[in-house]
NUTIVO-69540 format. One record per residue (C-alpha): residue number from 1; residue in one letter; x, y, z. Coordinates in pm, 1 decimal. Layout:
- NUM	A	X	Y	Z
...
***
This chain:
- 1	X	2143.9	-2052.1	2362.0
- 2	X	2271.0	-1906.9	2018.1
- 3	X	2531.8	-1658.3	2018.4
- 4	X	2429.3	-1355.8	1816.3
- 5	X	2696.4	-1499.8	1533.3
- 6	X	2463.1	-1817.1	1492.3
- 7	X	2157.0	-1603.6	1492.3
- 8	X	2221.3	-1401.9	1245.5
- 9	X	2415.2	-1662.4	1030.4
- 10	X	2096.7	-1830.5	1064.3
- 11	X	1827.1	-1548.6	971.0
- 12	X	2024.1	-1336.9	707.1
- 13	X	1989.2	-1574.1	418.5
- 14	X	1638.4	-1564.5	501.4
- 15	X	1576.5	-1244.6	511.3
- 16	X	1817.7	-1174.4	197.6
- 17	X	1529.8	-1457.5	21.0
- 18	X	1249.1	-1222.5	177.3
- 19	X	1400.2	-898.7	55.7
- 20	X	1453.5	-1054.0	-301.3
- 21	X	1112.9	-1184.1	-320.3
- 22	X	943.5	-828.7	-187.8
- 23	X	1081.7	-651.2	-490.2
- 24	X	1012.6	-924.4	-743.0
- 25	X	670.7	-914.6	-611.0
- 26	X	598.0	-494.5	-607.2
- 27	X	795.4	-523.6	-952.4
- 28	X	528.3	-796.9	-1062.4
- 29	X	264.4	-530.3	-889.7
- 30	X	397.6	-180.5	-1055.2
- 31	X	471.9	-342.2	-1443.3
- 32	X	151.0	-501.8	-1451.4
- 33	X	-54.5	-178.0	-1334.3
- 34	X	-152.2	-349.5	-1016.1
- 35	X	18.1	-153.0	-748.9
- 36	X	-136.0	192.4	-795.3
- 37	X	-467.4	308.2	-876.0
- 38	X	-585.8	531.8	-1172.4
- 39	X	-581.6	816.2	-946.4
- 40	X	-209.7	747.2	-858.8
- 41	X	-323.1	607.1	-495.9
- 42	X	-167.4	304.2	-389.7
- 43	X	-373.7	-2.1	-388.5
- 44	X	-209.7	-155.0	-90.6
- 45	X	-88.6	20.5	173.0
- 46	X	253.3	-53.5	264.2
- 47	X	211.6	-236.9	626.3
- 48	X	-21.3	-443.9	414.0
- 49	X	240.7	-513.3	157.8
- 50	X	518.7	-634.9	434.6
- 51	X	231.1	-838.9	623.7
- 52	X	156.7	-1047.4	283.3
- 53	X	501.5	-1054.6	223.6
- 54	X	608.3	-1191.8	539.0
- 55	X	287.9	-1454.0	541.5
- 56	X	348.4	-1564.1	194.2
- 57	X	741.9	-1648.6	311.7
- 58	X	634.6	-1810.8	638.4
- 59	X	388.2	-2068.8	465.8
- 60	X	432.3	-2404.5	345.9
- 61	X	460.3	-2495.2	54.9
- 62	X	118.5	-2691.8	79.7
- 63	X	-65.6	-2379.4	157.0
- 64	X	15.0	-2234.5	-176.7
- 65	X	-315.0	-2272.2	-303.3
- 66	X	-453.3	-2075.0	-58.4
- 67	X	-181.1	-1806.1	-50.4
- 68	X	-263.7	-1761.7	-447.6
- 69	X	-637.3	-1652.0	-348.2
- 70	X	-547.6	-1483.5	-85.1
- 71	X	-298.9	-1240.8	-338.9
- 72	X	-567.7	-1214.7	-602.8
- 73	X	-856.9	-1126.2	-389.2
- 74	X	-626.2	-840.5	-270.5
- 75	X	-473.8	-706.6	-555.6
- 76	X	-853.2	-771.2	-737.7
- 77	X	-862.8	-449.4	-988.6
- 78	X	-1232.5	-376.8	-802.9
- 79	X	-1075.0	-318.3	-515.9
***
């Protein structure tokens, strides 16, 4: 069993690489006139912006491919 020392020793640098990654990507999003709409309305809503987030730092590096289409179809400018 890991004490909560170990656990968190364990999970903070990933979560410190998870935070640093979520705002590169909404900064990505927001300077490239992605993130909003012309009517000021967000394009994504935010639980979908953590769930992406969380799925694009949980897959392997193999999957990128799919990851990449799976980004694009949802920040699509028809959309």
């Amino acid at each position: 069993m890991l004490s909560i020392s170990d656990y968190i020793a364990n999970k903070l640098p990933n979560c410190v690489n998870l935070f640093r990654w979520l705002v590169a990507f909404l900064w990505f999003l927001n300077n490239n006139g992605i993130l909003y709409r012309e009517d000021g309305s967000k394009r994504l809503a935010d639980n979908t912006l953590v769930a992406l987030t969380l799925m694009i730092a949980e897959s392997k590096p193999e999957e990128k491919d799919v990851m990449v289409k799976v980004v694009v179809n949802l920040i699509n400018q028809k959309n």
